[in-house]
N, C-alpha and C positions, 0 to 999 in steps of 0.2 A: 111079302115074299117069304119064302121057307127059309130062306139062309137070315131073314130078321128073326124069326121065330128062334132059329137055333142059338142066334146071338144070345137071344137071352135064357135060354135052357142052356147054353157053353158058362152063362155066370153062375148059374144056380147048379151046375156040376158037382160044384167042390163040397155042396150042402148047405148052401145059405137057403134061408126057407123065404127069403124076401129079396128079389130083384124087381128094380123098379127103373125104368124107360121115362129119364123126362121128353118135356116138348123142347124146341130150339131155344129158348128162354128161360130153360132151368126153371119153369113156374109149373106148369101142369106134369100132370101122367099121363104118358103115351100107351105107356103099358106095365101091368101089375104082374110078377109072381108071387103067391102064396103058398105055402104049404106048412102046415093044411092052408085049404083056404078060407078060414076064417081065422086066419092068424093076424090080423091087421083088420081093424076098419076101413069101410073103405069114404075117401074122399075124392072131391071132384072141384073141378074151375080151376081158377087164379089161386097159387100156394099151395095147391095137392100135393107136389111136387115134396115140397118142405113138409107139409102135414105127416103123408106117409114116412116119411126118415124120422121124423120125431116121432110116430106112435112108435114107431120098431128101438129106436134107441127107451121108449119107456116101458119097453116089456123085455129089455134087453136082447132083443131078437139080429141075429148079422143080418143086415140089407146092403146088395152090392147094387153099385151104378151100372144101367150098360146105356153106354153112348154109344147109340147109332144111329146114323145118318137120316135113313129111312123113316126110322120107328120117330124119330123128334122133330120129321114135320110136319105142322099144325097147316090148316086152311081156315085160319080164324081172322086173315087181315088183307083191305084192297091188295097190299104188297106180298100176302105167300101165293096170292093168286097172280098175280105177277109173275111171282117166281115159280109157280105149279106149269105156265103158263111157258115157260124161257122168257120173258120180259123183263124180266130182272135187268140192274145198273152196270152191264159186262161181266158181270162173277160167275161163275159156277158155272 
């Protein structure tokens, strides 16, 4: 959706040249900004998530979180399809 996109161009507003969208599990990358974009390696799977915060803290670079709801759901599990699904255990 456009209003997740802006989420995360509203964190990189202020000038952080690294905004990074985990998955619901704080483990993967849902979604990367760069700028430039070859400012960070890029990583993928289980720990991206972690990875990319540590390249940026070793090139001293700001990376801000953006948590949103949208952007950090993965369809990686019988249960986010569940949940992709409304099947879920009465939540959401």
């Amino acid at each position: 959706e456009a209003e997740d996109v802006r989420a995360v161009l509203d964190e990189a507003a202020g000038g952080a040249p690294v905004v990074i969208a985990p998955d619901g599990a704080r483990s993967g990358t849902n979604a990367l900004l760069l700028r430039p974009p070859d400012a960070l390696p890029f990583h993928f799977g289980p720990d991206s998530f972690e990875a990319h915060l540590r390249a940026a803290r070793d090139r001293e670079a700001e990376a801000r979180v953006c948590e949103n709801q949208h952007l950090s759901f993965d369809l990686d599990t019988a249960g986010d399809l569940a949940k992709y699904r409304g099947e879920g255990t009465g939540g959401a």
